[in-house]
DRENPA-3360 file (N, C-alpha, C; in nm, 2 decimals, always signed):
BEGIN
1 = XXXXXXXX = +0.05/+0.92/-8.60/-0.08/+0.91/-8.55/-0.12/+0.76/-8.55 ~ -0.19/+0.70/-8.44/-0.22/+0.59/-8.44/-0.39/+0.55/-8.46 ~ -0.41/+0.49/-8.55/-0.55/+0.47/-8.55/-0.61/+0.31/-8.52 ~ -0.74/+0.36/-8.44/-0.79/+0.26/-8.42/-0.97/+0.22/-8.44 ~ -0.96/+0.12/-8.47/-1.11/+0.02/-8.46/-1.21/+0.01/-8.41 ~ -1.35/+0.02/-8.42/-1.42/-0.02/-8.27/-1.56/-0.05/-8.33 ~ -1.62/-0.17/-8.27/-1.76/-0.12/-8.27/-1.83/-0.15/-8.19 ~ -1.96/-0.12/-8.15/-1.99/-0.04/-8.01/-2.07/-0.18/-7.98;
9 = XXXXXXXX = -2.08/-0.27/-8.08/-2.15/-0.36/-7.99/-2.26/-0.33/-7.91 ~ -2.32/-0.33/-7.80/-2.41/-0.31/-7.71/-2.37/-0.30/-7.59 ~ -2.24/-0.20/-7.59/-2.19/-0.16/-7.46/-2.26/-0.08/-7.39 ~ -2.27/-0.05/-7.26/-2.39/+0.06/-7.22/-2.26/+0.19/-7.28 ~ -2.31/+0.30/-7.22/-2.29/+0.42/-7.25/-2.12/+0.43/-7.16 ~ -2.13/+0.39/-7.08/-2.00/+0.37/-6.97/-1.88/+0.31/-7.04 ~ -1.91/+0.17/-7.02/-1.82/+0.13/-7.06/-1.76/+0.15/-7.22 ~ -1.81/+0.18/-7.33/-1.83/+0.24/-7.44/-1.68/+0.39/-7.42;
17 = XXXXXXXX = -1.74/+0.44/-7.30/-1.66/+0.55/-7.30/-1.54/+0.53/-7.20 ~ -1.52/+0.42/-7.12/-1.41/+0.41/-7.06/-1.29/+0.34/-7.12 ~ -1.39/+0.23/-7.22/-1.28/+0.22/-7.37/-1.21/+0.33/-7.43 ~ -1.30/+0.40/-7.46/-1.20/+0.51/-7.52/-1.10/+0.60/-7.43 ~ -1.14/+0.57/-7.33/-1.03/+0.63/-7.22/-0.90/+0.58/-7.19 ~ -0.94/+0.44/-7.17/-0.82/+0.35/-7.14/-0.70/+0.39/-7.28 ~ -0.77/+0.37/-7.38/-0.71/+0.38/-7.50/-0.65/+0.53/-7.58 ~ -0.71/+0.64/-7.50/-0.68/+0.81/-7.48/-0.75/+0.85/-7.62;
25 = XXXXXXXX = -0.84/+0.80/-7.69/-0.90/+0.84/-7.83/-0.95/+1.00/-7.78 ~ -0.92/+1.03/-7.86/-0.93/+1.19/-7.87/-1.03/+1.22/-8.01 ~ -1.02/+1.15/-8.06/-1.17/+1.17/-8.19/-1.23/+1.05/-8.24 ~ -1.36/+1.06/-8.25/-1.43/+0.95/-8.31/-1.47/+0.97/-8.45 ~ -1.43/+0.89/-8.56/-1.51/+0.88/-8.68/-1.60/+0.79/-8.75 ~ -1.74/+0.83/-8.68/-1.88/+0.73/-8.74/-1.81/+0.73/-8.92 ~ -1.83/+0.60/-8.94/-1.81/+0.57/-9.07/-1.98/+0.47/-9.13 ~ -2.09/+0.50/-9.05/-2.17/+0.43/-9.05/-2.23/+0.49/-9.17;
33 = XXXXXXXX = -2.29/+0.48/-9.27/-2.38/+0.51/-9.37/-2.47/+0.55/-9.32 ~ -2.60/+0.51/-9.20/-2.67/+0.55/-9.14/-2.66/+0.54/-8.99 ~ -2.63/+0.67/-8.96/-2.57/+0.65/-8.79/-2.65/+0.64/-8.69 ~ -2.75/+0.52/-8.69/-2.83/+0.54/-8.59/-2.80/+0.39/-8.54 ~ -2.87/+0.31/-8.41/-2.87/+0.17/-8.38/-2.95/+0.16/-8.29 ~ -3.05/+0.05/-8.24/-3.12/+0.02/-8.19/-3.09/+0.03/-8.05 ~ -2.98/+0.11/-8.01/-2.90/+0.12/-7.88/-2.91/+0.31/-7.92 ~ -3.01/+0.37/-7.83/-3.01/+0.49/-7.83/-2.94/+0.61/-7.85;
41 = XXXXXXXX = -2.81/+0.54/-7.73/-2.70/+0.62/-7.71/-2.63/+0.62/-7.83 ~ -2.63/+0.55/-7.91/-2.56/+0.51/-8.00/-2.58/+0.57/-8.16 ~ -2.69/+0.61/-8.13/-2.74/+0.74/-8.22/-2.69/+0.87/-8.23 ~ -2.65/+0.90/-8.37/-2.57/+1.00/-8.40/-2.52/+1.10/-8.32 ~ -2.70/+1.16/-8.30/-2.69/+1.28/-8.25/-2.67/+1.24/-8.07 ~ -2.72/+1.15/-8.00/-2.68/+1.12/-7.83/-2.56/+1.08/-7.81 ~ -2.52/+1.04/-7.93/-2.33/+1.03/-7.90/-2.24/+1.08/-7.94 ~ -2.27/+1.19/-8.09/-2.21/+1.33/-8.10/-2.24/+1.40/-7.92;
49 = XXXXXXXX = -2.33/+1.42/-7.85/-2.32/+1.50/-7.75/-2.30/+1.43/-7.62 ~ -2.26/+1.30/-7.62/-2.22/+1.22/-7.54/-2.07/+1.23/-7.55 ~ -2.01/+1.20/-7.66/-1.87/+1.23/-7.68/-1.81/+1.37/-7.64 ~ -1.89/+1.49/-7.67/-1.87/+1.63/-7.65/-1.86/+1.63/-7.49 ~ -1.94/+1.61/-7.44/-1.95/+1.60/-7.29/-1.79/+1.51/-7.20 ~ -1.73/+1.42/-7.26/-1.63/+1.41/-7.21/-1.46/+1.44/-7.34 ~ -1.50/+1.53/-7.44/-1.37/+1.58/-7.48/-1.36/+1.58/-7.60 ~ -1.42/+1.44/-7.65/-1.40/+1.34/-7.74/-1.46/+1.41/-7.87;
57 = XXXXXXXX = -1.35/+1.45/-7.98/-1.39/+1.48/-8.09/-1.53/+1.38/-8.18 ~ -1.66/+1.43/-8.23/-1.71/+1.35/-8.31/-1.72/+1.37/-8.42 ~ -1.70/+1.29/-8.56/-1.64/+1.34/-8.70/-1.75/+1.23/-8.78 ~ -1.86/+1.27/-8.88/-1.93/+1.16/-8.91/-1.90/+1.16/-9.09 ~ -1.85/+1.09/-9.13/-1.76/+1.06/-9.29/-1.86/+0.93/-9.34 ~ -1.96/+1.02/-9.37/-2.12/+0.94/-9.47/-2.02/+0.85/-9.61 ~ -1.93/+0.94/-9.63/-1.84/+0.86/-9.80/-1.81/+0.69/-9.74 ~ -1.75/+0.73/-9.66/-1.69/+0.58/-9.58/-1.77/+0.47/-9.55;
65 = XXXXXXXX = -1.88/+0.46/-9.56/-1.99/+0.39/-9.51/-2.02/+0.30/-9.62 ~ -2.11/+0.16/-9.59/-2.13/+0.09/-9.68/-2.29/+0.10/-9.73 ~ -2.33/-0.03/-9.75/-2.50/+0.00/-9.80/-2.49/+0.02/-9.98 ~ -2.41/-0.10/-9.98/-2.38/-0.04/-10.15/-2.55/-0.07/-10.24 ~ -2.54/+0.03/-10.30/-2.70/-0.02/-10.36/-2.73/-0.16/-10.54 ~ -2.60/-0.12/-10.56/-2.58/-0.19/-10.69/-2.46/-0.30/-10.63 ~ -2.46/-0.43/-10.68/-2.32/-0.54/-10.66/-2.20/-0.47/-10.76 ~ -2.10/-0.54/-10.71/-2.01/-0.52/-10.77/-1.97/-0.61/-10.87;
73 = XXXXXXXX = -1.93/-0.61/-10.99/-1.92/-0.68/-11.11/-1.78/-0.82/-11.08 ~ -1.73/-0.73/-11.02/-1.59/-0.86/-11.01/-1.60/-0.92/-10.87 ~ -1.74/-0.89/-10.78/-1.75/-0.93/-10.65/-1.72/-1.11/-10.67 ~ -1.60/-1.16/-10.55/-1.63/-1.25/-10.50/-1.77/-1.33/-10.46 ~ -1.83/-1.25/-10.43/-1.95/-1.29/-10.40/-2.08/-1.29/-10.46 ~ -2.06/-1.27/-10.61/-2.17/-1.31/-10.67/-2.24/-1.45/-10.69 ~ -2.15/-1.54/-10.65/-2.15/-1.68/-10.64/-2.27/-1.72/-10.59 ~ -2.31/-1.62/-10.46/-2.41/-1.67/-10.36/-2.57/-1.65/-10.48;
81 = XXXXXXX = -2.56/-1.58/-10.60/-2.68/-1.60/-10.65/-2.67/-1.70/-10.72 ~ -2.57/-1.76/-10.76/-2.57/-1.93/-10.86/-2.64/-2.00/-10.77 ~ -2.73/-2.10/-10.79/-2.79/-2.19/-10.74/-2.71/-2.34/-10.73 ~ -2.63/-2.30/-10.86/-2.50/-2.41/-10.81/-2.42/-2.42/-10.68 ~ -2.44/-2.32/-10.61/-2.34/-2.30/-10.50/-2.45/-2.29/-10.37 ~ -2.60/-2.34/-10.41/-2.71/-2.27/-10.30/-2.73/-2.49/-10.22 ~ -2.77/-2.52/-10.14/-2.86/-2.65/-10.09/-2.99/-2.59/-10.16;
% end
């Protein structure tokens, strides 16, 4: 099985789906924590039935998503709150 990458950027609805044609995707998995975007189509539910409309499995896996609410203790990037490290 080969897996692949994508993000929709602000492709219209077309080209969005000729990508996935060129490439023969047969299922999509939103990994978005909240699957919506300021691009309509791109909203859970108009692209669950956008994808259904040409074949395209849609599979939405909330676990996989980010939006972490607490930092992580060994984060690299705690740094950015030292003011040592701020202009």
């Amino acid at each position: 099985m080969r897996v692949y990458t994508i993000g929709h950027s602000n492709r219209s609805p077309e080209d969005f789906l000729n990508l996935l044609k060129k490439y023969e995707i047969e299922v999509i998995i939103d990994v978005r924590r909240f699957p919506s975007s300021k691009f309509e189509h791109f909203n859970q539910k108009t692209l669950e039935d956008l994808l259904k409309r040409e074949d395209i499995e849609y599979i939405w896996m909330e676990e996989l998503g980010g939006f972490r609410r607490k930092g992580l203790k060994n984060s690299p990037n705690i740094a950015i709150k030292s003011k040592g490290f701020r202009n």
